[in-house]
C-alpha positions, 0 to 999 in steps of 0.5 A: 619601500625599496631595497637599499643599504641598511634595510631587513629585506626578507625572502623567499627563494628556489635553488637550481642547477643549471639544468633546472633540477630544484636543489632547494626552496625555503620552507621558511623565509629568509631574512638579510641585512643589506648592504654588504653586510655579507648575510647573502651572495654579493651577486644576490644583493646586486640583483635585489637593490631597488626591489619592491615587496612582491618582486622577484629576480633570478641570479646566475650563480658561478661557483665563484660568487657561490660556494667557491671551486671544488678543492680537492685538498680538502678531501682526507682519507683519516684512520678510523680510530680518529673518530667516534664508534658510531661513526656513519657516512654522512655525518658531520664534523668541524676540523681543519684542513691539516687535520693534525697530520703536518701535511699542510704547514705553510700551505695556503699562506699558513690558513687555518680555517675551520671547515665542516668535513662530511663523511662520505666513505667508510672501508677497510679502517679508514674515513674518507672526509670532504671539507668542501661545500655539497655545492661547492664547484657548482653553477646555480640559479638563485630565483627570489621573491621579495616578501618583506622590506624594513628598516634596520635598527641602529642596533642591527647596523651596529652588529651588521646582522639581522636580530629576531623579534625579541632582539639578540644577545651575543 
């Protein structure tokens, strides 16, 4: 079986910098619906139409077709008070790119999307907060190797992603 629209396609993968330096490889596999169901890159899935069970490819990755360019309005300095006592660097929470502070109103056409903001630095009573992806700004290289090839139930085409063994409930 080939690789085209409406099939679970499952995946091994390694990602790299662009000087070769490994980033990250799957401990387990991941698995996608195809077909521009937004489950992996459009770059990626480009490559993998028509693939086989057993054959691999290897994508260049811009920031772009990735995890975006580095936005720098997306790193705060915030009081400390804002956030729990424990509060350590690396630590994660969900928030907005205004954080409450008024700074943003209207920007970026008034978007409100919630972002993951990473603490990256703790000084002097405040919280330094960077809403970006870690790779964010990065080229990558993406190599896979096709594992698994099926076709998708109507009920996964309906939802537009892939449920587990048992199915899925929303």
């Amino acid at each position: 079986m080939n690789i085209f629209s409406n099939t679970v396609v499952t995946l091994s993968y390694k990602l790299f910098s662009p000087d070769g330096t490994l980033i990250e490889e799957s401990a387990q596999p991941i698995t996608y619906l195809h077909g521009g169901h937004h489950g992996i890159f459009p770059k990626i899935e480009a490559a993998l139409a028509q693939k086989k069970v057993g054959e691999s490819c290897s994508v260049l990755l811009e920031p772009e077709d990735a995890f975006g360019e580095y936005d720098a309005d997306l790193v705060r300095v915030e009081p400390q008070d804002r956030f729990p006592p424990d509060i350590k660097v690396g630590m994660q929470f969900e928030g907005h790119a205004g954080m409450d502070d008024g700074k943003d109103e209207g920007k970026n056409g008034g978007d409100d999307e919630a972002h993951v903001f990473t603490v990256t630095d703790i000084a002097d009573g405040k919280v330094v907060v960077d809403g970006n992806h870690p790779l964010a700004g990065q080229r990558l290289r993406f190599d896979c190797t096709v594992l698994d090839i099926r076709p998708a139930t109507s009920e996964e085409m309906a939802h537009g992603h892939v449920h587990g063994p048992d199915g899925h409930h929303h």
